[in-house]
KELUM-962499 format. One record per residue (C-alpha): residue in one letter; x, y, z. Coordinates in steps of 0.001 Angstrom, whole numbers, plus 524288, in hexadecimal, padded with zeros to 5 digits. Layout:
BEGIN
AXYZ ...
//
This chain:
BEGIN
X800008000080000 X80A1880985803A4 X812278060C7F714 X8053E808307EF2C X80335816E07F661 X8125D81AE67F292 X8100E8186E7E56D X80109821B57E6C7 X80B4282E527E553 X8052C838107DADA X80EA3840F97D91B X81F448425E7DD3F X8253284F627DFCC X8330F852077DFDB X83C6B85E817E152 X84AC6861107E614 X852E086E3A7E3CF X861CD86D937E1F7 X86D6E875607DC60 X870CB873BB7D0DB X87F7A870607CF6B X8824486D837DD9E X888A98606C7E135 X88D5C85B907ECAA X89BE38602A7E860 X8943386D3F7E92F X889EF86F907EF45 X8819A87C017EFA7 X8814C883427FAF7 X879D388EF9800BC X86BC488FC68027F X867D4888677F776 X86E3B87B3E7FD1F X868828808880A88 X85AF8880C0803BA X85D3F873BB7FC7C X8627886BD0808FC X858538702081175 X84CCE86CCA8083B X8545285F7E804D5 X8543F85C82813DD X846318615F81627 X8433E8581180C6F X849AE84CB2810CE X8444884E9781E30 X8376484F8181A15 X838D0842DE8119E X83D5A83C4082009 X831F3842F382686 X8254C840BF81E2D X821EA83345822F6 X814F782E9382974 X812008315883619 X81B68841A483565 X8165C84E298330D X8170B8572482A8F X81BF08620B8355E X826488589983798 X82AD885954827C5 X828DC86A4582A05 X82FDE86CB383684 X83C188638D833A1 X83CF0869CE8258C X83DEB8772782D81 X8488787311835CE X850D886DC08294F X84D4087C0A8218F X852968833982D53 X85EF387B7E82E36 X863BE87FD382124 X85F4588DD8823E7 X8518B88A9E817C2 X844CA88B64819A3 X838D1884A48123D X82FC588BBD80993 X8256B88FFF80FA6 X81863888D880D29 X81DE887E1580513 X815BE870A68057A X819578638E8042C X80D9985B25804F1 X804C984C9A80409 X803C2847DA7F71F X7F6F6843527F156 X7F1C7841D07E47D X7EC2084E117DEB0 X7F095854C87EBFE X7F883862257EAD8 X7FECA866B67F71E X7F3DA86D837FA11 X7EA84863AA7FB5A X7EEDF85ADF805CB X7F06485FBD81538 X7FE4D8580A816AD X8089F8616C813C9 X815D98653C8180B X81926871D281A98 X826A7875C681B35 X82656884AE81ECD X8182D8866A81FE3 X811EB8936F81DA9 X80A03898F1828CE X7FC0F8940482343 X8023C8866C81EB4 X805A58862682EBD X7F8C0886F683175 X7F14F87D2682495 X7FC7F8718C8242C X7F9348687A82D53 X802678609B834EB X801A5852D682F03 X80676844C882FE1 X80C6483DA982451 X8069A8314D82115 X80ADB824EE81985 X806EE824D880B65 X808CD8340C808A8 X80EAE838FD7FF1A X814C48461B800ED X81C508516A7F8AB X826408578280136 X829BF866587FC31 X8354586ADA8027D X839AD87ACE7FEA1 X845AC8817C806EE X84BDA88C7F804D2 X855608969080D04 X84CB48A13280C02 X83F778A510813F4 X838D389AC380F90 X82DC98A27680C35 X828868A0A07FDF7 X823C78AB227F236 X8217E8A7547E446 X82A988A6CB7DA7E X82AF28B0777CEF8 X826D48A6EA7C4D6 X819518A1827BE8A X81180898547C524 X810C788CD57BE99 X80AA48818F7C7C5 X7FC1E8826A7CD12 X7F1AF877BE7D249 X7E43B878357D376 X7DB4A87CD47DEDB X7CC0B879217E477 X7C831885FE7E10B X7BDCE889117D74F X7BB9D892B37CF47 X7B3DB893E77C25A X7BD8689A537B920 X7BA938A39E7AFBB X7C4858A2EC7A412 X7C4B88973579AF5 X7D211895C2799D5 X7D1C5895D17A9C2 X7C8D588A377AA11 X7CE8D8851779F25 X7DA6D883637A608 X7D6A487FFB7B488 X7CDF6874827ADB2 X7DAAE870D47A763 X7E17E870B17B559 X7D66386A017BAE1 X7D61D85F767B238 X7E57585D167AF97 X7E9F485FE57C010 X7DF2C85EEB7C7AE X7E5C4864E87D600 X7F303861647D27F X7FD2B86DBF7CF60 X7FEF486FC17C166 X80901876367B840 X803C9882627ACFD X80D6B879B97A56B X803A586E797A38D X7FB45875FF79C75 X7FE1F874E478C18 X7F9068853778C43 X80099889DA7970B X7FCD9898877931A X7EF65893D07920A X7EF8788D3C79FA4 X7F48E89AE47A4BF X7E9D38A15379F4E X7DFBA898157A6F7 X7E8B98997D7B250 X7E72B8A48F7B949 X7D9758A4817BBF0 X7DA2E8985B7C206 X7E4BF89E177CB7E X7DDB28A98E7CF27 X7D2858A1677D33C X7DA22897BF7DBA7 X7D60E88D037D33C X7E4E3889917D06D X7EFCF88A597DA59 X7FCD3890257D630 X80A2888AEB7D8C3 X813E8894227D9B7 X822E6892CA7D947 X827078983F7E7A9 X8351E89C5C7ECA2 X83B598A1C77F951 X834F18AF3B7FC96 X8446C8B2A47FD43 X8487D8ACC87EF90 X8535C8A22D7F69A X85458894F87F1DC X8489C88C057F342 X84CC687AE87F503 X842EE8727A7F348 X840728621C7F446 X8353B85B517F14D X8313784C6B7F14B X82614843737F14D X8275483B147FDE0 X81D4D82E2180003 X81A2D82A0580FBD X81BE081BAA8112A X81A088125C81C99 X8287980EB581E46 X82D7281DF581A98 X82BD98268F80EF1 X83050828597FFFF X835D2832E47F9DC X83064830407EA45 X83A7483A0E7E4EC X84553847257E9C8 X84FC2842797F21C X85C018442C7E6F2 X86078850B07ECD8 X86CF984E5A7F2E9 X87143858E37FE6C X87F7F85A0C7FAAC X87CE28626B7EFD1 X879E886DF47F8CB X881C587174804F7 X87D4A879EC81187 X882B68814F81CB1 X876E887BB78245E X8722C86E1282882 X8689B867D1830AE X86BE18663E83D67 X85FF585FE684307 X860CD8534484779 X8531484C5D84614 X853B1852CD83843 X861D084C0483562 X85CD983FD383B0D X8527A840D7832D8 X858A88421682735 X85F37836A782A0C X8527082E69828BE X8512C8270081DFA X8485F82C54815CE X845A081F9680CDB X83C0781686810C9 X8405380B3B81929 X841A67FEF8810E2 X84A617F363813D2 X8560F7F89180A15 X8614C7FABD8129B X867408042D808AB X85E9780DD28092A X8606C80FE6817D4 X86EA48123681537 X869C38205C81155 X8625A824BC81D0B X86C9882EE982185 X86FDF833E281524 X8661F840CE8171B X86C2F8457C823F3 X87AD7842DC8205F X8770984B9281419 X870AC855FD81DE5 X87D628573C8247F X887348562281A32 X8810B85E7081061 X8854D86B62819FD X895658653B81A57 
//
């Protein structure tokens, strides 16, 4: 049964940021590699953490304590999140907050992982404030609402019936669309009524760096699986800080496979904390 719910996954998401050209002969350095190590770490941590029976404050408040040891902070308001199929972000009430905004304190709940979830986990860092503003560039990316409203151009309904029919609530590119400049047209009218959702590239209020890791991670009975990420490798980037916690380096040391009987995969269990303290040498 469990096998047949692992293979149920709809959808895999993947990201990881690195500079180009660095090695481990030379590695960058500055607040880039700050950025990059501290959202690597965050994300390893929260691949050790999202198991049945945790929380998701657990995942938020441990994430904090890795940001602040390599002087970062997490964007503001970003979610990582359950997935379901045909379920956005914003549909389902188990999220992970990671700097949460002052209403996302109050309207994410506190929550328990379970076995058999299936969750994307969004990590952003940066050295700046932390606090987010939208890039200068078009939006490109939007997603369907519940509202309803009975639109008054034809091209407008035109368009939305085309969304309707092609995405249903699922985020969508103006790219799919054969007439992009016709799709514009149709477009805006179904943003000013709320009937589409835009999403906007965002950056650090400040303009510094932004790192971000993302991966699809499965909860199983006897651990959890990571279905792709994980190629980054920490000696490309070196910092003047570390983590010095010790249930976080101890934690890192964790395994983060699932147990099975194969004794060679438990020959890598320390391999994430050694790399948290040698990356700084």
């Amino acid at each position: 049964d469990s096998e047949r719910r692992e293979k149920a996954v709809v959808s895999t998401q993947s990201t990881g940021t690195l500079v180009v050209g660095a090695t481990s002969d030379a590695p960058a350095s500055g607040v880039m590699a700050d950025a990059i190590l501290a959202a690597h770490y965050c994300s390893e941590v929260a691949l050790r953490l999202i198991k049945a029976g945790n929380t998701n404050k657990q995942v938020t408040d441990t994430i904090q304590k890795i940001t602040d040891s390599y002087k970062c902070t997490p964007l503001e308001g970003m979610l990582s999140y359950q997935i379901k199929r045909y379920q956005t972000e914003a549909d389902t009430d188990k999220q992970i907050v990671l700097n949460p905004s002052e209403i996302q304190k109050k309207e994410v709940k506190d929550m328990e992982f379970a076995v058999h979830e299936v969750y994307a986990m969004d990590v952003f860092v940066t050295p700046g404030t932390g606090k987010t503003k939208e890039y200068n560039s078009n939006t490109t990316v939007y997603r369907r609402t519940e509202e309803i409203y009975q639109l008054k151009m034809k091209a407008s309904r035109a368009f939305y019936s085309d969304v309707c029919n092609r995405f249903t609530l699922m985020p969508f590119t103006l790219r799919a669309f054969e007439e992009e400049t016709k799709a514009k047209m149709g477009l805006k009218e179904c943003v000013t009524h709320e009937l589409l959702q835009a999403y906007p590239v965002q950056q650090d209020a400040t303009g510094q760096p932004v790192a971000q890791f993302k991966f699809t991670v499965l909860v199983v009975p006897n651990g959890n699986i990571r279905i792709n990420g994980g190629i980054f490798d920490p000696a490309t980037c070196k910092s003047e800080h570390k983590i010095e916690d010790k249930e976080i380096v101890e934690l890192l040391a964790q395994s983060a496979n699932r147990k099975t009987a194969n004794k060679k995969k438990k020959k890598k269990a320390k391999s994430a904390a050694e790399e948290a303290k040698t990356t700084t040498n």
